[in-house]
C-alpha atoms as one frame of an Amber mdcrd trajectory, in Angstrom:
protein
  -6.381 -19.833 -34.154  -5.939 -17.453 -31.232  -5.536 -18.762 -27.803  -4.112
 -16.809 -24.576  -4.686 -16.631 -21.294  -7.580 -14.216 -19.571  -5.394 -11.343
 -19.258  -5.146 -11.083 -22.878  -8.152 -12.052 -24.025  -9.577  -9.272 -22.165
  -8.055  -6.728 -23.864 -10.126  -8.386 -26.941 -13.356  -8.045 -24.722 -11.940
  -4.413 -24.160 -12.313  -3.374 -28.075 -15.620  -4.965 -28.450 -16.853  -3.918
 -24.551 -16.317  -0.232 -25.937 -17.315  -0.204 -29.153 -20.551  -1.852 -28.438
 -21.151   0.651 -25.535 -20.159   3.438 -27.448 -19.083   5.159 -24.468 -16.424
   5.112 -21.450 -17.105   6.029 -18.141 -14.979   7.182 -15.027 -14.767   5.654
 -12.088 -14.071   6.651  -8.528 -11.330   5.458  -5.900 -13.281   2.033  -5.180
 -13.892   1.188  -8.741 -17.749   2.690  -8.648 -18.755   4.393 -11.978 -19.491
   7.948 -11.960 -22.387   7.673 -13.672 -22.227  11.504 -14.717 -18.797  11.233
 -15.795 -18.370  10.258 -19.096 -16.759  10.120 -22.564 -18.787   9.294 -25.799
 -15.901   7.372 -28.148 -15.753   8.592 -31.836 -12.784   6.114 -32.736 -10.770
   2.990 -31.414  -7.387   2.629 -33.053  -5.292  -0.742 -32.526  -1.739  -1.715
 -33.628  -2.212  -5.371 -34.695   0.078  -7.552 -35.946  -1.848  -7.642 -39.538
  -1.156  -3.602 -39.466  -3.243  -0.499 -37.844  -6.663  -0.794 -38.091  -9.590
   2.216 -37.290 -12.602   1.754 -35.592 -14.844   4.451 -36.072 -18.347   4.766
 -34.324 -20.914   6.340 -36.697 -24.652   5.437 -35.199 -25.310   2.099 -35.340
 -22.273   1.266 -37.500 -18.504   0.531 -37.149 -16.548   1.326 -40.283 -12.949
  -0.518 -40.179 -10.131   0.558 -42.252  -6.233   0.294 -42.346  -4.040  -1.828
 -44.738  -5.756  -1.580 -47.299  -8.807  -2.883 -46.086 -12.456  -1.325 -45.527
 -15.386  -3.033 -43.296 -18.851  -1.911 -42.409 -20.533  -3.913 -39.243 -23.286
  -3.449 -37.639 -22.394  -2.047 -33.746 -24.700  -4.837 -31.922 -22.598  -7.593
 -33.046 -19.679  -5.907 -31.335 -22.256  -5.763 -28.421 -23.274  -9.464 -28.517
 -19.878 -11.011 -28.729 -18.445  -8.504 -25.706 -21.020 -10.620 -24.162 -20.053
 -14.097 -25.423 -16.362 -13.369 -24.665 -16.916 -11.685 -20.945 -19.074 -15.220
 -20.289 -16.197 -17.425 -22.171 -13.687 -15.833 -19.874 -15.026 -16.286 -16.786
 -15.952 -19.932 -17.504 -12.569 -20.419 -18.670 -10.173 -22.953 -16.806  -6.063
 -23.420 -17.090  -3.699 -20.939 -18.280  -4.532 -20.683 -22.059  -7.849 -21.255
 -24.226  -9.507 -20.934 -27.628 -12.646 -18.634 -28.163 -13.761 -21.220 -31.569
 -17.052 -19.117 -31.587 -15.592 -16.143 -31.638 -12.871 -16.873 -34.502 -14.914
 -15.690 -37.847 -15.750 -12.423 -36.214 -12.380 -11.362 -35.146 -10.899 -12.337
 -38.303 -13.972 -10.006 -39.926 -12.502  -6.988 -37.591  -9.410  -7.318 -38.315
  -7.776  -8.509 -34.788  -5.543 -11.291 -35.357  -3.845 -10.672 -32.442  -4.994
 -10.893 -28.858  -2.168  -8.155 -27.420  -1.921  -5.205 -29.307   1.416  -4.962
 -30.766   3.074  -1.910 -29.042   6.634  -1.015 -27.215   4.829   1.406 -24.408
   2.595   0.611 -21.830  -0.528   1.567 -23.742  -2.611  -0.995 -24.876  -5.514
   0.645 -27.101  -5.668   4.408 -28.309  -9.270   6.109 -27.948 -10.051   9.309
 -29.357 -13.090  10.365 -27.271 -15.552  13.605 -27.267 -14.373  15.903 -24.159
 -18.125  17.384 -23.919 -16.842  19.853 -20.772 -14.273  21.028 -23.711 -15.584
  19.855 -27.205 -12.411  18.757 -27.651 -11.164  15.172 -29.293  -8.356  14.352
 -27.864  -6.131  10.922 -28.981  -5.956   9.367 -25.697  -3.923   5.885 -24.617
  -4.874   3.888 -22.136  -2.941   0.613 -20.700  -5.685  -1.966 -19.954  -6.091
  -3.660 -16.593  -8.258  -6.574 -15.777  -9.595  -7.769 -12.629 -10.877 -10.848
 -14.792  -7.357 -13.088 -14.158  -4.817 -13.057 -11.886  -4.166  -9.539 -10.336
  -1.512  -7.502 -12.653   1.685  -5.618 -11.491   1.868  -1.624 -11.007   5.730
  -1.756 -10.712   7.398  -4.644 -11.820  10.222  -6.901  -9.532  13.427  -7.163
 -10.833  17.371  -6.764  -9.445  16.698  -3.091 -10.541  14.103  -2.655  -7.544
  16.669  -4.131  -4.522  17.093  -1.576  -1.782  20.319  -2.034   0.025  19.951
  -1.771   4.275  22.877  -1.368   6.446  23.071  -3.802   9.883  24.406  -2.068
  12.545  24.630  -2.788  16.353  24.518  -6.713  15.718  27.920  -8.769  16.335
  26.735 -11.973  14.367  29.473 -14.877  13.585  29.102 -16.564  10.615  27.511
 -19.176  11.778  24.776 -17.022  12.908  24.716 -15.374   9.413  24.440 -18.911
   7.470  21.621 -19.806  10.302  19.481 -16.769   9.219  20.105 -16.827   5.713
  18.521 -20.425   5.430  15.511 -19.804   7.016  13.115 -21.313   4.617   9.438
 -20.585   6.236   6.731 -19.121   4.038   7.392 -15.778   5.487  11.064 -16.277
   5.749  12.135 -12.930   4.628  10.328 -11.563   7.588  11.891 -14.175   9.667
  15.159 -13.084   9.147  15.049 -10.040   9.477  12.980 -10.980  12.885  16.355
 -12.961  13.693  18.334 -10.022  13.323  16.691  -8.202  15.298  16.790 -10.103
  17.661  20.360 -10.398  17.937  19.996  -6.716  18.325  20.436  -5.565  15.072
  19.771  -2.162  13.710  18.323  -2.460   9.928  18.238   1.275   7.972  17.831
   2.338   4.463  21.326   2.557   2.812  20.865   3.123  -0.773  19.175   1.682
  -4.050  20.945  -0.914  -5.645  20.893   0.210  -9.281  21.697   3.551 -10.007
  19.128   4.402 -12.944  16.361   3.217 -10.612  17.614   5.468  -7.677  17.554
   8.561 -10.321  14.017   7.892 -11.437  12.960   8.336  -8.272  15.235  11.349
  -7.926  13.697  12.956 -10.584  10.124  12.379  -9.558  10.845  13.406  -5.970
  14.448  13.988  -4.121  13.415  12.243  -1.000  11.948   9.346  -2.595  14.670
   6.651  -2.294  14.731   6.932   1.226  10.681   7.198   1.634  10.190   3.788
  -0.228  13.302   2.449   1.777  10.886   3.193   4.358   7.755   2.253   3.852
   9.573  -0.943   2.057  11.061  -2.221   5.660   8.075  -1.376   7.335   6.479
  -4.052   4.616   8.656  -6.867   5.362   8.706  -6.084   8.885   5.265  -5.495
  10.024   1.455  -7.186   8.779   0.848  -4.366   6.212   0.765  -4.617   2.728
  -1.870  -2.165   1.179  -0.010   1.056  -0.063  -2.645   2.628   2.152  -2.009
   1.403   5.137   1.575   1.365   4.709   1.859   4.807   3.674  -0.480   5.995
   6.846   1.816   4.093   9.404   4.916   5.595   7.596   2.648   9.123   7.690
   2.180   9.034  11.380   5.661   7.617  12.072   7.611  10.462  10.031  10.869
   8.889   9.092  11.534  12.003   7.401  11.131  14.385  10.133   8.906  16.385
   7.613   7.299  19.536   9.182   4.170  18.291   9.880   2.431  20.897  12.101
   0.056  21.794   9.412  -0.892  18.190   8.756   0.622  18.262   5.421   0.461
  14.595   3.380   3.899  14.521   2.680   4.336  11.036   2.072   0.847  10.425
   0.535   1.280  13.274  -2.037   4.837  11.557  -2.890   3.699   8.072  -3.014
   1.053   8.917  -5.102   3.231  11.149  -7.717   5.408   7.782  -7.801   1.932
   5.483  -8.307   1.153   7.927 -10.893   4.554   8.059 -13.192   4.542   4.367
 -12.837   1.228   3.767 -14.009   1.688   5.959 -17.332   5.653   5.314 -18.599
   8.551   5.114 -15.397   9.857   1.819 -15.960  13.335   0.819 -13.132  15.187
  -0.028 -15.766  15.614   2.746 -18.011  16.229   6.170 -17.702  12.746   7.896
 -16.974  12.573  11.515 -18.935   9.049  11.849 -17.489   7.599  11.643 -20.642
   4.111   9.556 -20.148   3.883   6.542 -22.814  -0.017   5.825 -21.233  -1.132
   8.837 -22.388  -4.524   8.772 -21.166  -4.253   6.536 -18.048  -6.131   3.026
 -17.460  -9.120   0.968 -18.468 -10.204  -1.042 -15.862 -12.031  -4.533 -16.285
 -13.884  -5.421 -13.313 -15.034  -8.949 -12.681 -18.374  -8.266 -13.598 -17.498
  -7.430 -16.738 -17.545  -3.548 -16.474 -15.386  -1.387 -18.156 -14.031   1.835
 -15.894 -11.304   5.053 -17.467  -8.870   6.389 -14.853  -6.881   8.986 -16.600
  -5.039  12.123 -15.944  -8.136  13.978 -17.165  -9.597  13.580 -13.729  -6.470
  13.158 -12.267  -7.512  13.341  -8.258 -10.182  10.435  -9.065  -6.438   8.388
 -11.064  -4.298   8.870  -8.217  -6.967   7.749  -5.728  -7.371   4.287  -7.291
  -3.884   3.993  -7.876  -3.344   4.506  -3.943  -6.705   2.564  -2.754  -6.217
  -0.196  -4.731  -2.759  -1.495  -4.520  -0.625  -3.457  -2.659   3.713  -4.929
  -1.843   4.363  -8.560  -2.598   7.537 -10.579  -1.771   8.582 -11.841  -4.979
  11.098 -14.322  -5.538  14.091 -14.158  -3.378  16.185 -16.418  -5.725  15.561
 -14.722  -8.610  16.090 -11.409  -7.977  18.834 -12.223  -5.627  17.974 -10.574
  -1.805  16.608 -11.097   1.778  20.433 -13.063   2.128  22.809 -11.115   4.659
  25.813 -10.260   2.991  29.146  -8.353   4.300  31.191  -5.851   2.482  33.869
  -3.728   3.885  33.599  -5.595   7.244  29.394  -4.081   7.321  26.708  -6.294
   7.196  23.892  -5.731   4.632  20.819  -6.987   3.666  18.651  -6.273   0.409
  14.865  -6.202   0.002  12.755  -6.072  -2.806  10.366  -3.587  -4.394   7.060
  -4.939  -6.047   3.800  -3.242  -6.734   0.699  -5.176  -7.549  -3.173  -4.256
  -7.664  -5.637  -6.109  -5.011  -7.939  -8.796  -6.741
C-alpha cells in the first residue's frame, strides 16, 4: 500500500496530470502559462522500483512496457484519476496518507513507487515533439510542487557556512557569551545587531568548505564574495526574496563593478548560480557543470496545473528561478553558525546559505 506525504504523491499526479493532457506547457516568470508555448509528449519514461517502465501516447491510448510487461489503457482514465488524486491531495491532512481508491490503478501502470527511483535531481524523463524544430528530444525534468510545503532550490548544510571576519569591536568574553545566547525568534539577526552595536565591523571572509567555494568558482570567479554579500545583507536587513536582495546588493555595488552602462552584474550572476543549482550543482560535491536535470522543472501549482521551465526557453527558466525564490535561516544548531567564535586572536562569525521557493 503506498502512502507519502503531498510532495511525493504529486509527482504521481505529475505522470497521470501529463499523460492525460497529452501535452506540457511553458510558463512565464509568475507561473502564468504561455498558452502558445507548448510541447505535445510522445513518451513518459519512469525508473520505478519494480524496473523502467514506458509510457507512450498513441491517440487515445497509453501502451506500457518495461520488465517484461505490456499494458494498453485507455488515456481518460489517466485523465480521471489526475483528477481524483489532485482533489485527494489537497483534502489531505498530516504528514503521510493512503490514496485506497487509487491503489488498483497504479498497480495496473506499473508505479509501485511514489518517488521515482533515481541518483540525480530529475524526477521523470519526457521525450516531447519540438514543433519549432521537429525534433524529439529525451528531456528530464526535476518536479516541483506548490501543493505541500514549499521545496528547497539549494539545500542547508555545514557545506553552505560563509565565514565573516569582526573587526573594529573590542568585546570581552563576557560580551561574546551574552550575544551568543541570544535566543529570540530572529536571534541570528540579533546578534549580529549586538555586534554592531559594540561597533563591530562584519565582512565576507571566506566559504567554509572548500568544494563549495570552487563550485562557485567555477560558475563565476566573483561569486563567493557576491553571495557573502547579498547573504549578510539577508540576516541583516528585512529582505528575503532573491529579488529584492539582489536589487539592494545591485544598487549598493559591493563589487565596485563598472556600472556606467547599467550592466546587471549581479543579476546575470545570481541567476547563472539559480540556474546550475536548479539542474545538477549540489555544495557538496565537486560540480563538473554537467546538468543531471536535463530539461529543467515541472511545476505543480496549487490549482492543480502543471507548468515546464527548461533550458529550452532558457530567459523564461532563469526568470522564475529569480522571481520566485527566497533565503531562510535554517537551523543554527544543526549546521553549527550565527555563534561568535575566535581564532588567531580574530573574531568570526558564520552564516548560513539556504535557498527555498515562495509558497
Amino acid at each position: 500500500m503506498l502512502k507519502g506525504n503531498k510532495g511525493e504523491w504529486s509527482e504521481v499526479y505529475t505522470l497521470l496530470k501529463l499523460i492525460g493532457d497529452k501535452v506540457v506547457y511553458g510558463g512565464d516568470h509568475d507561473l502564468n502559462q504561455i498558452p502558445d508555448l507548448f510541447y505535445p509528449i510522445l513518451k513518459i519514461l519512469r525508473d520505478d522500483s519494480a524496473g523502467q517502465f514506458n509510457y507512450s501516447i498513441n491517440d487515445d491510448l497509453v501502451f506500457i512496457d518495461g520488465a517484461g510487461v505490456e499494458e494498453k489503457i485507455p488515456i481518460q482514465e489517466f485523465h480521471n484519476f489526475a483528477s481524483l488524486l489532485l482533489t485527494k491531495i489537497k483534502e489531505a491532512k498530516g504528514s503521510s496518507f493512503r490514496v485506497a481508491e487509487l491503489e488498483n490503478f497504479l498497480s495496473q501502470i506499473k508505479c509501485t513507487s511514489l518517488r521515482a527511483k533515481s541518483t540525480s535531481k530529475e524526477d521523470i524523463r519526457i521525450i516531447i515533439h519540438d514543433q519549432k524544430t521537429g525534433m524529439q528530444p529525451l528531456l528530464g525534468f526535476s518536479i516541483k510542487s506548490q501543493l505541500g510545503g514549499a521545496s528547497t532550490l539549494l539545500n542547508a548544510g555545514k557545506t553552505t557556512n560563509f565565514i565573516y571576519k569582526i573587526t573594529n569591536a573590542d568585546l570581552s568574553k563576557e560580551q561574546i557569551e551574552q550575544i551568543n545566547t541570544i535566543s529570540t525568534r530572529s536571534k541570528v539577526k540579533d546578534r549580529l545587531v549586538e555586534v554592531k552595536k559594540n561597533g563591530g565591523i562584519i565582512e565576507f571572509e571566506r566559504i567554509e568548505r572548500e568544494i563549495f567555494n570552487n563550485n562557485l568558482v567555477l560558475i563565476d570567479s566573483l561569486l563567493p564574495q557576491l553571495m557573502g554579500e547579498l547573504l549578510l545583507d539577508f540576516y541583516t536587513s528585512k529582505r528575503s526574496s532573491i529579488k529584492d536582495l539582489t536589487d539592494f546588493i545591485e544598487k549598493a555595488n559591493p563589487l565596485r563593478y563598472n556600472v556606467s552602462n547599467q550592466h546587471k552584474f549581479y543579476e546575470y550572476k545570481i541567476k547563472k548560480l539559480m540556474t546550475e543549482s536548479a539542474l545538477g550543482m549540489m555544495p557538496s560535491k565537486v560540480w563538473s557543470g554537467t546538468y543531471n536535470a536535463t530539461g529543467g522543472y515541472l511545476i505543480v501549482k496549487e490549482d492543480g496545473a502543471i507548468l515546464s521551465y527548461h533550458i529550452y526557453n532558457k530567459n523564461e527558466f532563469e526568470d522564475y528561478l529569480f522571481n520566485n525564490t527566497k533565503l531562510e535561516t535554517p537551523s543554527t544548531s544543526k549546521y553549527d553558525f550565527a555563534k561568535i567564535y575566535e581564532d588567531g586572536g580574530e573574531h568570526f562569525i558564520k552564516l548560513n546559505l539556504q535557498i527555498r521557493f515562495k509558497k
